[in-house]
N, C-alpha and C positions, 0 to 999 in steps of 0.2 A: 500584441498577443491575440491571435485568431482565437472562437471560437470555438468549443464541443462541446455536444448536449447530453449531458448529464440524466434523461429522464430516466426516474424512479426513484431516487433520493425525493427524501417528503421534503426536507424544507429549500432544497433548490427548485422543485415543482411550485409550491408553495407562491416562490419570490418570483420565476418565471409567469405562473398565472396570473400575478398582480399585473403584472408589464414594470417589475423595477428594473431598470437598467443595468444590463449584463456586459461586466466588460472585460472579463477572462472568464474560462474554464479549460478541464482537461482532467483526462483519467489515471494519474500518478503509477499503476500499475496494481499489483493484488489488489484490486479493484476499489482503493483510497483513491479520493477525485479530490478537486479543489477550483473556487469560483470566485470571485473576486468583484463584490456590486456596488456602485452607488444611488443612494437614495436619497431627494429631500423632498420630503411631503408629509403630510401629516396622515397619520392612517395605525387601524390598528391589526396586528398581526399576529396569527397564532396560528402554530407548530404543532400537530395534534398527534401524538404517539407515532414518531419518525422512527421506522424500524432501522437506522443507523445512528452510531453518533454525532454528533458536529463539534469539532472547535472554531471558535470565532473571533477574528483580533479588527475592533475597530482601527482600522489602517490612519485614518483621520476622519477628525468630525465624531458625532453620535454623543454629543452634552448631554440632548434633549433629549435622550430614547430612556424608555422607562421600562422596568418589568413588571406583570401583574402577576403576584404570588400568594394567591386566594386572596385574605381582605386586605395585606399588602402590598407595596410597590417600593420596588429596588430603583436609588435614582441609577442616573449614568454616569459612567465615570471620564466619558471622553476617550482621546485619542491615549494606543497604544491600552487600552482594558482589555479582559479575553473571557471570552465565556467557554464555559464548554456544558453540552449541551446533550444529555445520555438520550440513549435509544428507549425508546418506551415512553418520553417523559415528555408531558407539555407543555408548552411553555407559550405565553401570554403576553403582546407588546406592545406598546403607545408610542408608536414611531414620531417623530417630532424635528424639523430641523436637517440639516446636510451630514452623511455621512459616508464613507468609503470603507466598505470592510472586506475581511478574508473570508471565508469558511474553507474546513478542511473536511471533507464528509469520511467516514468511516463504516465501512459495512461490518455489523457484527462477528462476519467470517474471522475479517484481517483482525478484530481486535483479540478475537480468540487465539489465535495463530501467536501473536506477539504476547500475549500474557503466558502463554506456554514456554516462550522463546527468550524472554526478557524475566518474569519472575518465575519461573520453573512452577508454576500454579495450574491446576486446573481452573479453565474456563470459566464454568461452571460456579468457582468460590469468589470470582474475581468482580467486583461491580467497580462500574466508573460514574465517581462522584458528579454529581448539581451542584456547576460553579458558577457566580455572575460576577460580574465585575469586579477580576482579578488581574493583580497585575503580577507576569513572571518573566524577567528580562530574559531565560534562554527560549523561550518559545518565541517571544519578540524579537530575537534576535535572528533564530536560524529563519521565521517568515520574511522579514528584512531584508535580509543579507544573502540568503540562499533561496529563496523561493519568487519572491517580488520583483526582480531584477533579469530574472530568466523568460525567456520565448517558452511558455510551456508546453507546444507544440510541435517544438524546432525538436526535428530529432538530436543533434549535436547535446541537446543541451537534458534532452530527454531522463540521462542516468543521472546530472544531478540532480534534477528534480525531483525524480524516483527515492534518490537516498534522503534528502530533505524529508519527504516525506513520511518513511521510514522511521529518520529518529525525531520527526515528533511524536508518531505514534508510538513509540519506545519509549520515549517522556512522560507522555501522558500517562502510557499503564503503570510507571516505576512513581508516578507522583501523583497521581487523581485517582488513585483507586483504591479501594477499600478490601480488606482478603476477609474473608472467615475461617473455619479451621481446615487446613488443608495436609495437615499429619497424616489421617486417614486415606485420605487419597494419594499423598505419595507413600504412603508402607504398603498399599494396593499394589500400585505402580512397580514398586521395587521387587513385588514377589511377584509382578508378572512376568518379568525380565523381558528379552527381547522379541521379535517376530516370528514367527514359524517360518522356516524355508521355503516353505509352498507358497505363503503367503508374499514372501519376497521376489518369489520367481516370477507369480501372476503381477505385481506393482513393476517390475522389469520390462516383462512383456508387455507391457501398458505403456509404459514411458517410449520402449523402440518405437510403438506402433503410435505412437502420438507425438514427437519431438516437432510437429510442424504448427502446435499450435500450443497456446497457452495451458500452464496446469498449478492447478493450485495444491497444495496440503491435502484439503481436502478429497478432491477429485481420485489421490492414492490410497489414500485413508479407507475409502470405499469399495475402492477395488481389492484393498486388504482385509475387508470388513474388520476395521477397528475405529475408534473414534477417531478424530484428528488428536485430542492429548494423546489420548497413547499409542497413535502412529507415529506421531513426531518423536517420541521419545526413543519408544520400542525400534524404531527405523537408525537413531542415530550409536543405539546400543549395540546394535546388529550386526551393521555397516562400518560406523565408524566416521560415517558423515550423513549432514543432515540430508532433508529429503533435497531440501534445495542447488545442495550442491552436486549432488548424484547428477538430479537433471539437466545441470548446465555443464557438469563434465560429459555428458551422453551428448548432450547437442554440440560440444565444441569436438568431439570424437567424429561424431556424425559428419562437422564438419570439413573435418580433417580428410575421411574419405571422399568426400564430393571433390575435395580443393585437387588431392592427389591425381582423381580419374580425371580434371578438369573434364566435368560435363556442364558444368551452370555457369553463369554468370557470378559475381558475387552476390547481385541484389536478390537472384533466384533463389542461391546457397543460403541466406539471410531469413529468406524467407521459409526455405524448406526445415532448416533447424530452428524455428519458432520465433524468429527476432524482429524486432517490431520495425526496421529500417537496417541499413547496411552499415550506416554509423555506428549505430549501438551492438550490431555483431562484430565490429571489426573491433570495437573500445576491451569486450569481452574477453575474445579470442585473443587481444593480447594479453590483457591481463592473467590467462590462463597459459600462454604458450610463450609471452615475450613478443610475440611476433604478428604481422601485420599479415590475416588470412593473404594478401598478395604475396607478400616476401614469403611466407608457408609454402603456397604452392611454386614459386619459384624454383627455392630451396630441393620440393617435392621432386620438382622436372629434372633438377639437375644431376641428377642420376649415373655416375661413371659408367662406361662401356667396359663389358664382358671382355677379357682379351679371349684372341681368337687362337 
């Protein structure tokens, strides 16, 4: 597994500045990354208000690592434990001994994004708990089986990696988090109802004019001036699909006209409707159409003749 650098997550900085030994990473998509280090040495390490989350599963090793949680210390629990590790929160370590671990980094964005998506919550009510040395066999499992085993680089392999991804952070907010009252905020919600037309038309116009590069929730959200919860809501109320899928029906639209006029290449087409490699436009495109963007435009050509 090649290499990608990660900088701006605090605690891959962190482990990067030390010089531990880096021997995966990559950027899963809505901007969740994941890094994969080994260390043995003795040394002590601290995390100091990471404005993202971390999940962490000692892959093998990590007996000796200890946590310092003001005047106490958490032992280790070894191979297959999992920490997870909230934004804002510090954390304190006495590294000690061989170990191989995971991290899943999480930008507060995507966690927002998925507590709206996953428990119909405002963001905003939603905290994710301070875990140490826990053990849960389906997060151990899908990093295992579905994450650890893949090229996280190789395009091919790219969408599963992405979806791995995905639902652990779907796990994590449906089982590490904490709500407070959030009645209030959905009888808000429900008497907002949907989006204004106007507002729909500008997050339209936005999406045409943008299909060639990445877009998150939020980046619509703003062009709609509403928050991302109640874009994503208001958008799917509206509509009748979420924001996400509006966009990837525009771009496989999109790329339906390019395939039709055959003026690109595929990898150009790939490129023009926002897709990170030709693999992963082509996996898309069928999944939305049945069909392989080539056999599409085949299909497209084959066009009967007028009689005369």
């Amino acid at each position: 597994m090649s290499s990608t650098d990660l900088r701006g997550f605090t605690v891959y900085d962190c482990l990067r500045n030390a010089g531990v030994p880096l021997r995966a990473s990559a950027r899963f998509g809505d901007g969740i990354a994941a890094a994969l280090w080994e260390r043995n040495e003795t040394a002590r390490t601290e995390y100091a208000e990471p404005e993202h989350h971390t999940l962490s599963l000692y892959v093998e090793g990590g007996d000796e690592i200890r946590r310092r949680r003001g005047t106490s210390v958490i032992g280790g629990a070894g191979t297959g434990s999992l920490c997870v590790m909230p934004s804002g929160v510090t954390t304190d370590w006495d590294v000690s001994g061989p170990v191989r671990m995971f991290h899943l980094y999480v930008p507060r964005r995507a966690f927002d994004r998925i507590a709206v998506e996953a428990l119909d919550a405002d963001p905003a009510s939603v905290t994710l708990r301070d875990a140490t040395y826990f053990h849960d066999r389906y997060l151990e499992t899908v990093i295992r089986a579905a994450v650890l085993p893949l090229d996280w680089n190789e395009p091919a392999d790219r969408l599963a990696v992405s979806h791995a991804g995905q639902m652990l952070l779907a796990y994590l907010a449906s089982r590490y988090t904490e709500r407070g009252e959030t009645g209030a905020v959905r009888r808000a919600l429900a008497a907002r109802g949907g989006i204004a037309p106007a507002a729909l038309r500008r997050v339209a116009e936005f999406v045409e004019a943008n299909l060639d590069r990445p877009l998150a929730v939020g980046d619509l959200a703003m062009v709609a001036g509403l928050s991302t919860f109640h874009f994503a809501r208001g958008f799917k109320q509206s509509t009748g699909e979420s924001p996400h899928g509006f966009v990837l029906r525009r771009r496989i639209e999109h790329a339906k006209a390019l395939l039709a006029a055959e003026r690109a290449s595929l990898a150009d087409i790939a490129l023009a409707c926002g897709f990170s490699s030709q693999s992963h436009f082509t996996a898309r495109f069928r999944e939305l159409t049945g069909l392989t963007p080539r056999r599409y435009a085949l299909a497209s050509s084959a066009t009967p003749e007028t009689p005369g």
